[in-house]
C-alpha positions in Angstrom: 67.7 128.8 112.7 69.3 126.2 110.4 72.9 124.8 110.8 75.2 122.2 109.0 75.9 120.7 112.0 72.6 119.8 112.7 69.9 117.4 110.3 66.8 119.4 111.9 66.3 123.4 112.6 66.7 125.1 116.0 63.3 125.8 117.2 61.5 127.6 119.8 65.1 129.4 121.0 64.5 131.3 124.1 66.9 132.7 126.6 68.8 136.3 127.3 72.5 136.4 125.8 74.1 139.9 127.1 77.3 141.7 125.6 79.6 143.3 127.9 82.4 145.0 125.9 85.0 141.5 125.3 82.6 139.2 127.0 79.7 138.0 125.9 77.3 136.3 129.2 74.4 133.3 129.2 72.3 133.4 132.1 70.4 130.3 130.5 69.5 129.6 126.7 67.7 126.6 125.3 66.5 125.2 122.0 64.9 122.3 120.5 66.5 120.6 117.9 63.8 118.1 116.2 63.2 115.6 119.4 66.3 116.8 121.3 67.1 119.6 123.2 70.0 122.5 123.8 70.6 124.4 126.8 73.6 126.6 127.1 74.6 129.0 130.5 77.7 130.6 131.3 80.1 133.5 129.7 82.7 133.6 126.8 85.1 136.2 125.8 84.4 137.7 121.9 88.4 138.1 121.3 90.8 137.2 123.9 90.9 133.8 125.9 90.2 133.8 129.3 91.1 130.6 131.3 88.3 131.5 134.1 85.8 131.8 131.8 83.7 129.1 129.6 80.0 128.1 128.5 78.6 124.8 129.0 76.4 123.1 127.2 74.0 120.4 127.4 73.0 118.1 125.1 69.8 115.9 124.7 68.9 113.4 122.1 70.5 115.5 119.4 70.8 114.2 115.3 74.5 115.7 114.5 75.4 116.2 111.4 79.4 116.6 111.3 80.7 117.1 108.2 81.8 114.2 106.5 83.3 112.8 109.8 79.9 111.9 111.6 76.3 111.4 111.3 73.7 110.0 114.3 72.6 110.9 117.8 74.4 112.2 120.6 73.9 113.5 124.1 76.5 115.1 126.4 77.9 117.8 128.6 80.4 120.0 126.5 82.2 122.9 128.1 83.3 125.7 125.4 86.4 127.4 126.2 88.5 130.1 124.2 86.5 132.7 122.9 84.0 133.1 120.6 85.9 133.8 117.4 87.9 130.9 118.6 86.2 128.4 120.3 87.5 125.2 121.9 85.7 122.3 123.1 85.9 119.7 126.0 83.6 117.8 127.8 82.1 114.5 127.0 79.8 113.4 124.3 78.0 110.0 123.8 77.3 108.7 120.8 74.6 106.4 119.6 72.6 105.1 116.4 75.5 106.8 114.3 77.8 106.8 111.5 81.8 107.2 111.9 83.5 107.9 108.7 87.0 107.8 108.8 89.4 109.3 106.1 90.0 107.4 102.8 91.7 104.5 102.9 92.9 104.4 99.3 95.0 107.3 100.4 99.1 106.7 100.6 100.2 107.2 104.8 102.8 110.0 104.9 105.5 107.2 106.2 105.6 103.8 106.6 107.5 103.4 109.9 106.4 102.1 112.5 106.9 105.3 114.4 106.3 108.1 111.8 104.5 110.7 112.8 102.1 112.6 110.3 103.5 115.5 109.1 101.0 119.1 109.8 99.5 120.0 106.7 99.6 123.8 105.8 95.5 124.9 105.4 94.8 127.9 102.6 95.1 131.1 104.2 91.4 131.7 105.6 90.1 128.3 105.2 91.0 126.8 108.4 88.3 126.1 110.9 88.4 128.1 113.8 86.6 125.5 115.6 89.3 123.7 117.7 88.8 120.3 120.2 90.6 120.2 123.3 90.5 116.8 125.3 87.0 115.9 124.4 86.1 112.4 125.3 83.8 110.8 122.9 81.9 107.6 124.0 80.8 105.3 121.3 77.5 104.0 122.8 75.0 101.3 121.4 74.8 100.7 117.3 77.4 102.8 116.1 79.0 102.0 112.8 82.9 103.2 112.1 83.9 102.5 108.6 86.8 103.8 106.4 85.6 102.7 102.6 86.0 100.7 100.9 88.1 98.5 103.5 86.3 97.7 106.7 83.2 98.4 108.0 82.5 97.4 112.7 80.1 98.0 115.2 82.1 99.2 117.8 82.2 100.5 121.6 85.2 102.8 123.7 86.3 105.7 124.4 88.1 108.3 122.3 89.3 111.8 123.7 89.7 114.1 120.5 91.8 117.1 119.8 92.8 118.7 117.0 90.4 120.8 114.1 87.1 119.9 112.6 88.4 119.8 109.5 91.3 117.9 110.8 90.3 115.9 113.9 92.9 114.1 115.9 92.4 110.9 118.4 93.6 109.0 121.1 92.2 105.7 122.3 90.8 101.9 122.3 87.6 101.0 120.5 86.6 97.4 120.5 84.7 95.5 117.7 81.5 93.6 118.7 81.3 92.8 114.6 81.6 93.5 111.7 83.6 93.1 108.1 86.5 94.0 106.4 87.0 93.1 102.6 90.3 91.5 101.3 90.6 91.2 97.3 87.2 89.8 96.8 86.4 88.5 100.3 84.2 89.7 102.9 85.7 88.8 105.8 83.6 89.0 109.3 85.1 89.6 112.7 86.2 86.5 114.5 83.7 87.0 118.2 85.8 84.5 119.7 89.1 86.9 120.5 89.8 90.3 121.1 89.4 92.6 118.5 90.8 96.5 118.5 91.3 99.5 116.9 94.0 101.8 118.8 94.2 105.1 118.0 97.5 107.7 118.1 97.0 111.3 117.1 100.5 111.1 116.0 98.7 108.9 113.2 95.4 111.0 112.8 92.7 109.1 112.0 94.7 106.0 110.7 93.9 103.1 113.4 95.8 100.9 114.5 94.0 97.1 114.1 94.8 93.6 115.7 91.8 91.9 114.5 90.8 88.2 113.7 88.8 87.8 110.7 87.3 84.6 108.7 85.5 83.8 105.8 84.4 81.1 103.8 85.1 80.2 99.9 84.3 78.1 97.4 87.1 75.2 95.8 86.4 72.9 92.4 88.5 70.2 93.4 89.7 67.0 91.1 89.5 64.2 93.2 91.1 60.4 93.1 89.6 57.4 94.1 91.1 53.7 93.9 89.3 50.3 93.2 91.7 47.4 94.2 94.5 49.9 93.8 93.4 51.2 90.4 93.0 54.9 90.3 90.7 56.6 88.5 89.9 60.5 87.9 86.0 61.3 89.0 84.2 63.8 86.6 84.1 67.5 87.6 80.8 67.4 88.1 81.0 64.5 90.4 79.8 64.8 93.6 82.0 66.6 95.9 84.1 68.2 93.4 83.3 71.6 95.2 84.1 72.0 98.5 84.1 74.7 101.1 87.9 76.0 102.8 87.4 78.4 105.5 90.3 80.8 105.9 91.0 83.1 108.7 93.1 86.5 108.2 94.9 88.5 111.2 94.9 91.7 110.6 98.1 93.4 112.4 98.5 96.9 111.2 97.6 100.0 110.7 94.2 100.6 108.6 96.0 102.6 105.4 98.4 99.6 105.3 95.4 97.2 104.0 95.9 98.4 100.6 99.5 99.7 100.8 101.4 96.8 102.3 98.9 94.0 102.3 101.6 91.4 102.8 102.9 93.3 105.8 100.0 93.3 108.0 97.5 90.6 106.7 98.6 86.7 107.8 96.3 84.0 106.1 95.5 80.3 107.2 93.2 78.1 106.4 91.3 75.0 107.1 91.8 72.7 105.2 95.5 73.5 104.7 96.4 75.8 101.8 100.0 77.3 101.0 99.3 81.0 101.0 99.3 81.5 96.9 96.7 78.9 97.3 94.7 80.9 99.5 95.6 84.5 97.1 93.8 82.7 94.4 90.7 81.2 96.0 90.2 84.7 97.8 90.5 85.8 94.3 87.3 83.9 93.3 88.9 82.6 89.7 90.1 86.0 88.5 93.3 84.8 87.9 92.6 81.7 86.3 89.7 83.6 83.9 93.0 86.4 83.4 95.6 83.6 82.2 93.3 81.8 80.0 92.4 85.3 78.3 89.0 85.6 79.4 88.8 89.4 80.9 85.3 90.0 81.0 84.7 86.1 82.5 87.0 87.9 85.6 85.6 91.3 85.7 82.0 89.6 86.2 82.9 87.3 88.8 84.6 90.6 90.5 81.6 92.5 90.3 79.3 89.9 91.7 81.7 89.4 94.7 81.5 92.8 95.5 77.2 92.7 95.0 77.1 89.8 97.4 78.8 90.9 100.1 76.1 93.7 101.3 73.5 90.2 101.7 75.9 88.5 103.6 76.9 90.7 105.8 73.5 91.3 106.9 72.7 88.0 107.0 75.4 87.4 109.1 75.2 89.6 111.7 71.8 88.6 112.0 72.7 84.3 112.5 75.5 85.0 115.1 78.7 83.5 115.2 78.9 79.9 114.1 75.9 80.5 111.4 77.0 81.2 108.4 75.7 82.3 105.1 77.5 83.0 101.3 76.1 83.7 98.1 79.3 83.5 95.8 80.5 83.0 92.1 82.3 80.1 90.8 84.6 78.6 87.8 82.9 75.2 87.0 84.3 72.9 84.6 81.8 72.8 81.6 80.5 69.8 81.1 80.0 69.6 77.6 83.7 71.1 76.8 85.8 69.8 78.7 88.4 72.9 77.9 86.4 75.9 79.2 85.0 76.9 82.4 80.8 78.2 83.4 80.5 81.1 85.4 78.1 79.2 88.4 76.3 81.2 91.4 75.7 79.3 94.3 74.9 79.9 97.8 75.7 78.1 101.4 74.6 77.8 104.7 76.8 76.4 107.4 77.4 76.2 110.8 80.2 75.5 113.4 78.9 72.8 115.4 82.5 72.6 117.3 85.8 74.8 115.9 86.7 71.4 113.8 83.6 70.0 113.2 81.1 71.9 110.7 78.2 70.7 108.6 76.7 72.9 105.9 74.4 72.8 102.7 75.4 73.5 99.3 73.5 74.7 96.3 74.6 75.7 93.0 71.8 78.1 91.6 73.0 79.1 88.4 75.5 77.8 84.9 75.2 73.9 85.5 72.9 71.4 86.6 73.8 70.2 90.3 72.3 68.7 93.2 72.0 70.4 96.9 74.8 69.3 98.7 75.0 68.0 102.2 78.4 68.3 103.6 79.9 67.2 107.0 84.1 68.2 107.2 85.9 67.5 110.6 89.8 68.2 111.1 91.5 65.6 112.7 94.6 67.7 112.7 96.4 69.9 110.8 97.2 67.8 107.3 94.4 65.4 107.7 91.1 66.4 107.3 87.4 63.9 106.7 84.9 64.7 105.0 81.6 63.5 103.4 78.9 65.1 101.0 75.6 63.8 100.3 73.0 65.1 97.5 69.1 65.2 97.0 69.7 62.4 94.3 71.1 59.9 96.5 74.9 60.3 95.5 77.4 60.1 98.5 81.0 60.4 98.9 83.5 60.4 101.3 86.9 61.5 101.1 90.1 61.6 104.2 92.1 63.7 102.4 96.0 64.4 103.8 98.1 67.1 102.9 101.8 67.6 103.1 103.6 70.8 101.9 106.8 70.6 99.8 
């Protein structure tokens, strides 16, 4: 027998089912399902409900297959209530080594309040799912993934207890985030492991979440810098030695999920370190589109868009995989071009830093592609809040260091 629901065939089924006019009995019925197992006993009325009567079933190392909602294992105890034309379903179910997909965020929320409630949706006369959940808890174990593209993607644990349709399922509940990402204009963003992160689901909401979550990230800034000689200032090259720096920003993320792309401004606050004025940090987040827009160069900005996007599947799995104060970024950049002073290169570069301390960080810089550049050794500590220290030293012996102070006006 082969089902929707399930990624494998149910094989050797064996067991007695008996009809009895409106009810329909399971001494005991059991199937495997690739490695896993199903074993069913109990009774269920064909039409009408019957409150005394329900089927329970037991799951084992089961591959589900639920629509487009989830995919992975699960194991359980499910008791199946209602009747057979109309089935409800309780119990508990854990999940493990699975997918959550949640509904598209790109989607417009049916209100914007704070405390709007979705409106019900009219189904298609016979298209509704006769399938119904009734207060089924729903574990999320070990490795399980919940995404809603193309926003944010977390490894996640808690407990959700589930009502509503399949075709339109409704939850209530925490779920914490152990990691993970979510991507802001061209940023990948990674879960900040040292605070409490959250998704809370209201089925007044459906299945938009929502998040209190700290996020950071790391980009790249072509900087100009002044130095003095006996108080004579002097402009270094752009391809001087520390004209590209590193500024790592942290975003909390205080709303619901659908408002990431509807009302950015509302629930997204941005900071960084060093300092930045929050245009500031729009545009480096932006990765030079702007700038290449501006100066009439469209395809210079599509290009650096796309490559954004095409780096952030490496580093996310690098990521995960160096831990918290590791960090890795392959990423594009708008170099001054060295032998016209009044365009830009498209540059790739890639670099590897860690945290040694939450203002002390040391990393290594390497441009790969556009212009020729040393590998950068950088050192950066925050003194406070305006004034920062830093120092960069490359493989040809060049070294600079730089106490930079900034004031906002």
């Amino acid at each position: 027998m082969q089902t929707t629901a399930l990624n494998q065939p149910l094989t050797n089924l064996t067991g007695t089912i008996e009809f009895n006019r409106n009810l329909v009995s399971i001494p005991r019925l059991s199937a495997n399902i690739g490695a896993g197992q199903l074993v069913a006993t109990g009774n269920l009325p064909m039409f009408q409900t019957a409150n005394n009567q329900a089927l329970a079933v037991k799951l084992q190392d089961l591959n589900l297959n639920v629509q487009q909602l989830y995919q992975g294992g699960v194991d359980g105890s499910i008791l199946v209530g209602g009747s057979v034309l109309r089935p409800q379903v309780g119990g508990k179910l854990q999940l493990q080594n699975g997918k959550v997909r949640l509904a598209n965020a790109n989607a417009k929320p049916a209100a914007k309040t704070q405390n709007a409630v979705v409106p019900p949706v009219e189904s298609q006369p016979g298209s509704e799912n006769p399938l119904k959940f009734k207060d089924l808890v729903v574990q999320i174990g070990d490795n399980v993934k919940i995404s809603q593209p193309p926003v944010f993607s977390f490894i996640a644990t808690g407990d959700l207890a589930i009502n509503g349709s399949v075709d339109k399922p409704l939850a209530d509940g925490k779920i914490r985030f152990r990691k993970g990402s979510i991507n802001l204009i061209t940023a990948l963003f990674s879960v900040d492991s040292r605070r409490e992160n959250y998704a809370e689901f209201d089925s007044r909401f459906g299945l938009d979440p929502y998040l209190n979550i700290g996020m950071r990230t790391t980009v790249t800034e072509v900087v100009q810098a002044t130095t003095t000689d006996l108080n004579e200032f002097a402009e270094l090259p752009a391809s001087a030695i520390g004209s590209i720096q590193s500024v790592k920003i942290q975003a909390a993320v205080d709303g619901r999920a659908s408002e990431l792309i509807n009302d950015f401004d509302k629930v997204v606050t941005l900071t960084s370190r060093p300092n930045r004025s929050n245009g500031q940090i729009i545009a480096l987040l932006g990765g030079g589109v702007e700038k290449s827009l501006q100066a009439g160069d469209a395809p210079q900005a599509a290009v650096n868009i796309a490559t954004s996007a095409a780096f952030s599947g490496i580093q996310q799995t690098l990521n995960d995989a160096l831990g918290s104060r590791a960090t890795f970024r392959a990423f594009p950049v708008l170099l001054p071009n060295q032998n016209n002073s009044q365009s830009s290169v498209l540059a790739f570069g890639a670099e590897l830093g860690y945290d040694i301390t939450d203002r002390f960080s040391a990393s290594v810089l390497q441009i790969l592609t556009g212009v020729d550049e040393p590998t950068l050794f950088n050192l950066s500590y925050d003194i406070n809040d305006q004034l920062r220290a830093r120092t960069s030293v490359s493989t040809e012996g060049e070294a600079v260091g730089v106490l930079e102070y900034r004031v906002r006006f």
